[in-house]
C-alpha positions as CSV (number, residue, x, y, z in Angstrom):
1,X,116.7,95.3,103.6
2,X,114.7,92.4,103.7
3,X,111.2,92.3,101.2
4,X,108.2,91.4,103.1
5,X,105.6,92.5,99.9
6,X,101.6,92.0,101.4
7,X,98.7,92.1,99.4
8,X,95.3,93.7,101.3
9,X,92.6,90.9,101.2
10,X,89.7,93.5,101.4
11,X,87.0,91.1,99.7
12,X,87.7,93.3,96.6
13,X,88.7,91.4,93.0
14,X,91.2,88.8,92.2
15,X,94.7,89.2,94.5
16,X,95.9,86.0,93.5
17,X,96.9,87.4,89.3
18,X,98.9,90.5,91.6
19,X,100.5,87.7,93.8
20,X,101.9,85.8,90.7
21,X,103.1,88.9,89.2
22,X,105.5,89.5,92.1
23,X,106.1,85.6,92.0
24,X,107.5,86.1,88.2
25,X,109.9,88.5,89.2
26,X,111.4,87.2,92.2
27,X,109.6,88.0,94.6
28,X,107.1,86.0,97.5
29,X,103.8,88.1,98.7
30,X,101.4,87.2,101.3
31,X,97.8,87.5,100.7
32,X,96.3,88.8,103.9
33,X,93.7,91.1,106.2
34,X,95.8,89.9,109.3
35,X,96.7,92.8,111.6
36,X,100.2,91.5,113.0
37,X,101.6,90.0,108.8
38,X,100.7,93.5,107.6
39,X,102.3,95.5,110.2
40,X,105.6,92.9,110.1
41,X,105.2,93.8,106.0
42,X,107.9,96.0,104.0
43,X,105.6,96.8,101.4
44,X,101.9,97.0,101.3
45,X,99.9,96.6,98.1
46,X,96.2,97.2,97.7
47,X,94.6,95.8,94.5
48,X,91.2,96.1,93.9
49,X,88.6,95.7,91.2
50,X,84.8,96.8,91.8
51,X,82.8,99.8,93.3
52,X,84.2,102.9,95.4
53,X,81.5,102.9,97.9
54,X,82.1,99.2,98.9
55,X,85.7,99.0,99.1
56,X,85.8,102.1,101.6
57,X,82.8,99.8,103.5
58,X,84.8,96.8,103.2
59,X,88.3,98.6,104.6
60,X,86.6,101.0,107.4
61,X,84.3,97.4,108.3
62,X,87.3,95.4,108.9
63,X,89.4,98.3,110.8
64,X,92.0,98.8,108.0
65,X,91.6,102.2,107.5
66,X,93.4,103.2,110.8
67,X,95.9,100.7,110.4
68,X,97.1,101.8,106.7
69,X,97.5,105.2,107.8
70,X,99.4,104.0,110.3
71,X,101.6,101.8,108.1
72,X,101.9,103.8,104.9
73,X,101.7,107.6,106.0
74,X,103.4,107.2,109.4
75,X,105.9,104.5,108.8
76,X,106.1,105.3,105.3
77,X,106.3,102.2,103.9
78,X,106.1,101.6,100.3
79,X,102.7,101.7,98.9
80,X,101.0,100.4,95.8
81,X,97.6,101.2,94.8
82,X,95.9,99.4,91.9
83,X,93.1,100.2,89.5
84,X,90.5,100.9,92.4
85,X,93.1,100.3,94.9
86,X,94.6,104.4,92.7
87,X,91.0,105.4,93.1
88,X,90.6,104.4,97.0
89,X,93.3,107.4,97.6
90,X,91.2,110.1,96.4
91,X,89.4,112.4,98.7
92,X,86.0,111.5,97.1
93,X,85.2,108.8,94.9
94,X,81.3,109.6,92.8
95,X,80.5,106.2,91.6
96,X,76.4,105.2,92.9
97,X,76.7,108.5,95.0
98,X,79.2,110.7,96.9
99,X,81.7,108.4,99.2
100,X,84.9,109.3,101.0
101,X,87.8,107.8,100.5
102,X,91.3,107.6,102.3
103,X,91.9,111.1,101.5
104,X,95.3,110.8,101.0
105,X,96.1,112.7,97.5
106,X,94.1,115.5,96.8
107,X,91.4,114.0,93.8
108,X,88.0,112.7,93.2
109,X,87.3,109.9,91.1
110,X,84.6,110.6,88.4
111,X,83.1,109.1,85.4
112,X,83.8,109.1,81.9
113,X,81.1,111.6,80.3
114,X,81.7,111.7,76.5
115,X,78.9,109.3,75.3
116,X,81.0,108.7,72.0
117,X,83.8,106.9,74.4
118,X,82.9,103.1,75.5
119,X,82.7,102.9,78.8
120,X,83.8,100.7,80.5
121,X,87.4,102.1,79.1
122,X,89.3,98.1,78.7
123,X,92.1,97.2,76.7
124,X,95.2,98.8,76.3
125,X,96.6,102.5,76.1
126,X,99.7,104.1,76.0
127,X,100.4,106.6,78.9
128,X,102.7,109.5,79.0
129,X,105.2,109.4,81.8
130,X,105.1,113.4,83.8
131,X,107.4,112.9,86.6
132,X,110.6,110.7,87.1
133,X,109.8,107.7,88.8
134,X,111.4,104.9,90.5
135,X,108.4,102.8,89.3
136,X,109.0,103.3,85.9
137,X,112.5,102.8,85.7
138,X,113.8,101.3,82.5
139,X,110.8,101.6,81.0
140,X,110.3,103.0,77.7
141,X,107.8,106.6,77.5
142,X,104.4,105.8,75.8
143,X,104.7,102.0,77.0
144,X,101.1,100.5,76.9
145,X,99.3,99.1,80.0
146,X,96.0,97.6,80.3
147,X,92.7,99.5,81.6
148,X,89.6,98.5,82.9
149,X,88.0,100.9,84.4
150,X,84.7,103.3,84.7
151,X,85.8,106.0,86.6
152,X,88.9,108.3,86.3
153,X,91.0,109.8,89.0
154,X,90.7,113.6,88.6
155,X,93.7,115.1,89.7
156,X,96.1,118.4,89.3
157,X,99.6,117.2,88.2
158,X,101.1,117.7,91.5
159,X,101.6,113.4,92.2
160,X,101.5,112.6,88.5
161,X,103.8,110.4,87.0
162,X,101.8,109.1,84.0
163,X,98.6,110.5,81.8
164,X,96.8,108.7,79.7
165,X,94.6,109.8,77.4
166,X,90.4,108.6,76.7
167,X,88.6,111.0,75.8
168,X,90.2,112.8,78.3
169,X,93.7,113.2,79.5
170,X,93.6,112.1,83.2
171,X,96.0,110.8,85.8
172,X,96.7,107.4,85.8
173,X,99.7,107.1,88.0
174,X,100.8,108.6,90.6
175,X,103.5,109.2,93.8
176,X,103.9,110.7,96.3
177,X,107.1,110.3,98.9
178,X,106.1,106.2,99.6
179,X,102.9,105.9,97.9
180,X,102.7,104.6,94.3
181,X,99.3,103.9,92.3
182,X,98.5,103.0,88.5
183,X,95.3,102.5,87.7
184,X,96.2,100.2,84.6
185,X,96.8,96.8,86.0
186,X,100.6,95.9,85.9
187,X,100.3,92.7,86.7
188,X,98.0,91.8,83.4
189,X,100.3,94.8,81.2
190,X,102.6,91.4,80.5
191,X,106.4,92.5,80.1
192,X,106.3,96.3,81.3
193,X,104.0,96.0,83.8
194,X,106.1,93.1,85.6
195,X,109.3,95.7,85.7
196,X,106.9,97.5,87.3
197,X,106.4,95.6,90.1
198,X,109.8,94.4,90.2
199,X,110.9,98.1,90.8
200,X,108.3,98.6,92.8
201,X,109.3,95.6,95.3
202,X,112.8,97.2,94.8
203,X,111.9,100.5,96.1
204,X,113.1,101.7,99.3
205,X,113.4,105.2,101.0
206,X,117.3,105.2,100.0
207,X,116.3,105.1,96.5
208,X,113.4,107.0,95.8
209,X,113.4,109.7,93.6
C-alpha cells in the first residue's frame, strides 16, 4: 500500500515540527486544508496546539468536520490526533465554556484542579501503556513523552492505550479501530516519539491490533 500521510492545516499551532517528524523517519507529508489531497490521503493527522472552542470554530468554519467523518469513520483511514488534535475527539471539551467537539470517543476534556499542580502541565512524564498498540510497538512501558497541556481528556479505559499520571491519572492515549491520539507531542518526545510516528505511518488495517 502506498503512504500518502496529510497533516490538517486548521489555522491551529505549528504543523511544520509534525511534518519533519515524519520527514526523519522516512516518510513525505503534505500540509494541507485542500478538499481533493485529503480525500486522495492514506493517513490523516490532526495536530493542534491552542483552545477547544476555536479549533471546533476553525474545523466546522472551513467544512472539515463533514469531510473527516467521512474520511476517518467511514473509510476508516488511519487517524492521528495530537495534543488538542486527542482533545478535538471528545464529546465536550470545557475550556472558556462548554463546546462540542467531534464526538467521536466517548470523553470530555477538563481542567487540571489541584492548585498544588502547575498548570500549564509541560515537560516530560512517563506514561503507562493499558492496551496493546500498534503505535507503541517496540517501545519500552513507562517511556517519557513531552506535555503541554491545560486540559486533560477525561475518559473511561475503554480506548486507552496509555495513562499518565499529574495529579491525576488520566488518559493520554488512545485507539480505537483507525483512530489513534496522544496528547504528549511525539514529534518533540525525540527518539520514542519518532517510532511513534513511524509505526504510526506503518499502520494499516492488515496490521492493527
Amino acid at each position: 500500500m502506498s503512504v500518502n500521510i496529510v497533516i490538517i492545516d486548521y489555522g491551529m499551532g505549528n504543523l511544520r515540527s509534525v511534518q519533519k517528524a515524519f520527514e526523519k523517519v522516512g516518510f513525505s507529508a503534505i500540509i494541507t486544508r485542500d478538499f481533493s489531497q485529503i480525500q486522495k490521503a492514506s493517513h490523516i493527522v490532526l495536530p493542534g496546539v491552542g483552545a477547544f472552542g476555536d479549533a471546533m470554530t476553525n474545523l466546522n468554519n472551513l467544512g472539515l468536520v463533514e469531510l473527516l467523518n467521512t474520511q476517518v469513520l467511514e473509510y476508516k483511514k488511519p487517524f492521528l490526533g495530537i495534543c488538542l488534535g486527542m482533545q478535538l475527539l471528545a464529546k465536550k471539551g470545557y475550556e472558556f465554556g462548554e463546546h462540542d467537539g467531534l464526538g467521536w470517543i466517548d470523553a470530555n476534556v477538563v481542567r487540571f484542579k489541584d492548585d498544588n499542580l502547575k498548570i500549564p502541565h509541560v515537560g516530560w512524564n512517563n506514561v503507562d501503556f493499558h492496551n496493546p498498540s500498534a503505535l507503541f510497538k517496540d517501545i519500552p512501558d513507562h517511556s517519557d513523552f513531552y506535555f503541554v497541556h491545560s486540559y486533560y481528556f477525561d475518559a473511561p479505559s475503554t480506548y486507552a492505550i496509555g495513562y499518565c499520571n499529574y495529579g491525576v491519572k488520566f488518559v493520554c492515549a488512545i485507539q480505537k479501530e483507525n483512530i489513534f491520539a496522544t496528547q504528549f507531542h511525539p514529534e518533540k518526545s525525540q527518539i520514542h516519539g519518532l517510532k511513534i510516528i513511524e509505526n504510526f505511518a506503518n499502520f494499516t488495517k492488515e496490521t492493527q491490533c
